[in-house]
C-alpha angles and dihedrals in degrees: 000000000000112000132202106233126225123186123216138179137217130200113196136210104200112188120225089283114028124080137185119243093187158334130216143181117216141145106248118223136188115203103207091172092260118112100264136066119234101223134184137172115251141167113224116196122181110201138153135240122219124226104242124225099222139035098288127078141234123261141185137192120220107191122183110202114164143016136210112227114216082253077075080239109138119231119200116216111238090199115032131203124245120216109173114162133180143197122221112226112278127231138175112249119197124200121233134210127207108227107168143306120283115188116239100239129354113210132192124233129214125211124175127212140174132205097051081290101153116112123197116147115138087221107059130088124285092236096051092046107098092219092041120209145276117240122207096195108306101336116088107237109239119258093010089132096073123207145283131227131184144170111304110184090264087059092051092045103037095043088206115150113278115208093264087044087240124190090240112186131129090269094059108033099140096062103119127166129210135225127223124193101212131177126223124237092252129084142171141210122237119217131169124234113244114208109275135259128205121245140203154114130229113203116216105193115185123210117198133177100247084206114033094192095050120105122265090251092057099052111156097191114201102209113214119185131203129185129199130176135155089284098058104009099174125066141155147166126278088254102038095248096132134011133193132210129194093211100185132269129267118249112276113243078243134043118227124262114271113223096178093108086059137077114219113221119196121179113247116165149061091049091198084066118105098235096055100092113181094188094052110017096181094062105100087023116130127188111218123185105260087246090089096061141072103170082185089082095221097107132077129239092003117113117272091034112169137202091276097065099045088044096048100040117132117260092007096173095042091056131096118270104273090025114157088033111086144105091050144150092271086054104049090044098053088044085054088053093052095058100047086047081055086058088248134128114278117235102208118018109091092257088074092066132084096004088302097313109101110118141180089231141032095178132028098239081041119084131138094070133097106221133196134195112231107228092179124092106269120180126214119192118209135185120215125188120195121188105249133106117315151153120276123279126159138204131204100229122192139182117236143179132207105239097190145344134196151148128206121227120270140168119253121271092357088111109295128255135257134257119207114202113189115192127169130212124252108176128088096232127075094258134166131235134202105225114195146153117221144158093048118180132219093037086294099168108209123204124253120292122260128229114207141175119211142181116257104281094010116150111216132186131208136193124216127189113229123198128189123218101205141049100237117078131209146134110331136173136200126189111229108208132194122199126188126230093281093047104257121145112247103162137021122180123177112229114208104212114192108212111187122206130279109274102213131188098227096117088119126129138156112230094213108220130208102268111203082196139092114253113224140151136229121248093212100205112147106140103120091296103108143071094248096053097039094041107031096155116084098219098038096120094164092063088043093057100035090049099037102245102143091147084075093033087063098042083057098052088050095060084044087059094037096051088041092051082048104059096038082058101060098041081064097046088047079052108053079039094239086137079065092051101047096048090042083063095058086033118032124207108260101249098233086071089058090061123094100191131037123176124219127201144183107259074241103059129057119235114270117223116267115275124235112287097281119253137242098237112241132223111269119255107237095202087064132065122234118249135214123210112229118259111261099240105236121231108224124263088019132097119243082218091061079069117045102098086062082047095056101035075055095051099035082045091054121076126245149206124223082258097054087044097060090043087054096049088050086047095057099049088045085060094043083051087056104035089054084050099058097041082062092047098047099232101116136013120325122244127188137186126217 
């Protein structure tokens, strides 16, 4: 339609970082679906706020001073009005999410026992295990009962350090230690990082003459704020005189740090520790790359290693002592010490991020976020309209209702839940509402508000991201809001939200069991400063006695003399022939050897009796003659031989002198002669000797 026209004029005070984009002159219309258009005159000025250094914030005065009648004659306002507005520092804020509970610093306890006194078989009692058991619950945790190690025969001859740095010698072959996974009193909760969010507030403050007619000197100002964010970007005053927009930012020269690769810890319990801090929870936090973790508890030296992994390494009794429980919490926090004792900048702790800035928590209903401080420029455009005269600009303007909001249960800092607002148009033109949720308790943070255009008595849902701050869940209540295209407020709905209370994995205690054993620890220094690494050959005697090891020198000098003694013992043995006599009794002498005579006859010819032993032949007397037994006379077809036994009973039945002895005795060897003669000459029966 045809407007009168009337001209203004702004004069602007910009402070160091804001500037003005633009500045316009319009008449301002709303389109309600009647015939005519509701106009009024407004000035309309674009600028940028710029992000502060420090804690204060930027400001900037908007004074409108005189006005131009359609008559092109120029009015000067005696009592001008006032528009400042700020904007709070901005900083980056991450959600977290809570995943389980890591101890601070596994250790590994040594207990020595003799008499093949270790027990750890899965399947005994707790109370008969040496290392005794941990309980979740009342279910016994697998491998809870560690392992036990003793003295194999490398370990007695090589002399080289056991795990339990055991005496290992022949006297003292039955000494064991075992190995007891235990857990520390401090322990820390795990969260992942969610991607960041920027986060700020700009101010609008409105300044009015509270008397229009009364003299400059005399200005009462009434002082109206409005605050817009990305959580509510739209704002104005009750009577529309001047209406804020939060347009968007411009893109930082650089893009904030990802933490998505990294787990947050954060000590939790015990409370009486003096790095739980109630008050400020974040203060001994450290952000470690996720590398360093298995919260599965199945490998060695990550964080959140469990009793699986220290019972089932590899060469478990080979190892150094505390091997398989390194590289954890407690480490990465004391290395962290050191170097701020060194005066440099600390890796993990939550002061080495973001140039020192990086925080638990920004504001103080707000907790559950990681927050930092751009220190970067960052650039906010915002829209004011101030009622003057202006050009023409219309808005489409509906009227709207919210159908329906509500928000599922969910478990604090496990993500956060979602809250569905349904709202429905009422107005005949196409028109956009602002849909939002706002004034959350119990340090509920929404999500950023949503900006939509819908068809006349077209219903719309959104979805908004809620995130808790605490662990502790409750009754809760957030107020869902719809604005319409000018920023007025046409539908409000409270929306009751159940959190239910952090779930955490802590359930975990040590039944201590009676240990028959002595408990002891292991002084791990093997740098070069003791007798085994120094001198790690058995027989080097020149080392022993240079370096002072005559424990090993001794032990030395015991296998010499046992090996000596040894040796002596069995060249005795070899000598009395007891050697003989143990192996004839696993393998006996064949019987034939044991005989001295064996007789061997013609297959003809049967055997013959065995002959006197036979004589040694004596000298010949010479006072005696020597006398010949008479010649047996000999029956024909028969062997003298045949009859040789009557012969003898005859001889041996009839009595003699000494000289018939002699001669009988010299028969005797004359008939051996020849019977020797004619055995060789195979002429009678065959007599051996054997």
């Amino acid at each position: 339609r045809p407007a009168s026209w009337l001209a203004g004029a702004a004069a602007l005070a910009v402070a160091a970082h804001g500037a003005v984009l633009s500045s316009s002159k319009l008449e301002a219309c709303v389109n309600d679906g009647s015939e005519e258009l509701a106009c009024e005159q407004k000035i309309v000025v674009t600028l940028s706020l710029e992000h502060g250094q420090g804690a204060g914030t930027e400001s900037a005065q908007f004074l409108v001073e005189e006005l131009t009648t359609e008559m092109g004659e120029k009015r000067k306002l005696a009592q001008p009005w006032r528009v400042t507005w700020a904007k709070t520092p901005a900083y980056w804020r991450y959600p977290i999410r809570y995943v389980q509970e890591v101890n601070s610093q596994p250790f590994e306890q040594l207990i020595r026992t003799t008499g093949f006194g270790c027990r750890d078989d899965p399947s005994s009692k707790a109370e008969d295990l040496t290392c005794g058991v941990a309980m979740q619950g009342t279910e016994r945790v697998d491998d809870s009962e560690g392992f036990c190690c003793g003295c194999d025969l490398q370990d007695i001859t090589s002399n080289l350090p056991t795990r339990g740095n055991l005496e290992c010698s022949i006297l003292r072959p039955d000494q064991e230690s075992a190995h007891c996974f235990t857990l520390s009193d401090l322990w820390y909760s795990v969260f992942t990082v969610e991607p960041p969010q920027v986060h700020y507030d700009v101010h609008v403050h409105i300044s009015r003459p509270q008397n229009a007619s009364a003299s400059w000197q005399n200005v009462v100002y009434n002082d109206t704020s409005l605050t817009v964010s990305h959580q509510q970007p739209v704002a104005q005053a009750g009577d529309g005189t001047v209406r804020v927009l939060l347009v968007g930012d411009f893109a930082t020269a650089v893009a904030p740090r990802s933490l998505e690769s990294t787990y947050l810890v954060r000590p939790y319990r015990p409370t009486s520790h003096s790095r739980v801090n109630s008050a400020n929870p974040f203060d001994s936090a450290m952000i470690l790359d996720k590398s360093f973790f298995d919260l599965s508890g199945l490998t060695c030296n990550k964080i959140g290693v469990w009793f699986t992994a220290f019972k089932r390494q590899l060469d478990k009794c080979e190892n150094r002592f505390g091997s398989c429980l390194y590289n954890q919490l407690e480490d990465f926090y004391q290395e962290d010490v050191k170097r701020m004792g060194r005066g440099e900048q600390p890796r993990y702790l939550l002061s080495g991020f973001c140039d020192g800035g990086m925080t638990g928590t920004r504001e103080t209903n707000v907790k559950g976020f990681l927050a930092c401080p751009l220190t970067q420029r960052h650039t906010t455009m915002l829209r004011v309209e101030v009622r003057a005269e202006e050009a023409m600009f219309v808005t489409n303007v509906a009227s709207g209702i919210i159908v329906a909001a509500s928000a599922a249960n969910f478990e604090a800092l496990q993500g956060g839940g979602d809250l569905e607002v349904d709202f429905l148009s009422e107005g005949p033109v196409f028109a956009s509402f602002t849909v939002g949720v706002t004034n959350c308790t119990g340090g509920l943070e929404p999500g950023p508000a949503v900006t939509v255009s819908v068809q006349p008595y077209e219903s719309r849902s959104n979805s908004f991201k809620l995130h808790a701050s605490a662990d502790t869940g409750g009754a809760f209540e957030c107020v869902a809001t719809l604005h319409n295209a000018v920023g007025d407020l046409v539908d409000r709905k409270v929306v009751p939200i159940n959190v239910t209370d952090l779930k955490r994995s802590d359930n975990i205690e040590v039944v201590a069991a009676e240990r028959e054993g002595t408990e002891d620890s292991v002084d791990d220094d093997r740098n070069g400063g003791t007798c085994e690494t120094v001198c790690p050959s058995t027989f080097d005697v020149f080392c022993f006695v240079l370096e002072g090891c005559w424990d090993r020198l001794w032990k030395l000098l015991l296998m010499i003399a046992f090996a000596v003694g040894a040796a002596l013992c069995a060249c005795w043995m070899a000598k009395a022939g007891i050697w003989c006599k143990l192996f004839a009794l696993c393998c006996p002498c064949s019987s034939s050897a044991s005989q001295k005579h064996q007789i061997v006859v013609s297959a003809h010819q049967p055997a013959l009796p065995p002959m006197y032993p036979p004589v040694m032949p004596m000298p010949p007397q010479p006072s005696a003659p020597l006398a010949v037994a008479p010649r047996p006379q000999q029956i024909p077809g028969k062997d003298p031989i045949d009859d040789a036994p009557r012969r003898l009973r005859r001889q041996r039945s009839m009595p003699r002198s000494g000289s018939q002895v002699g001669a009988a005795r010299s028969g005797s060897l004359v008939g051996a002669a020849r019977s020797g003669h004619s055995a060789s000459s195979g002429k009678g029966p065959q007599r051996a000797r054997q």
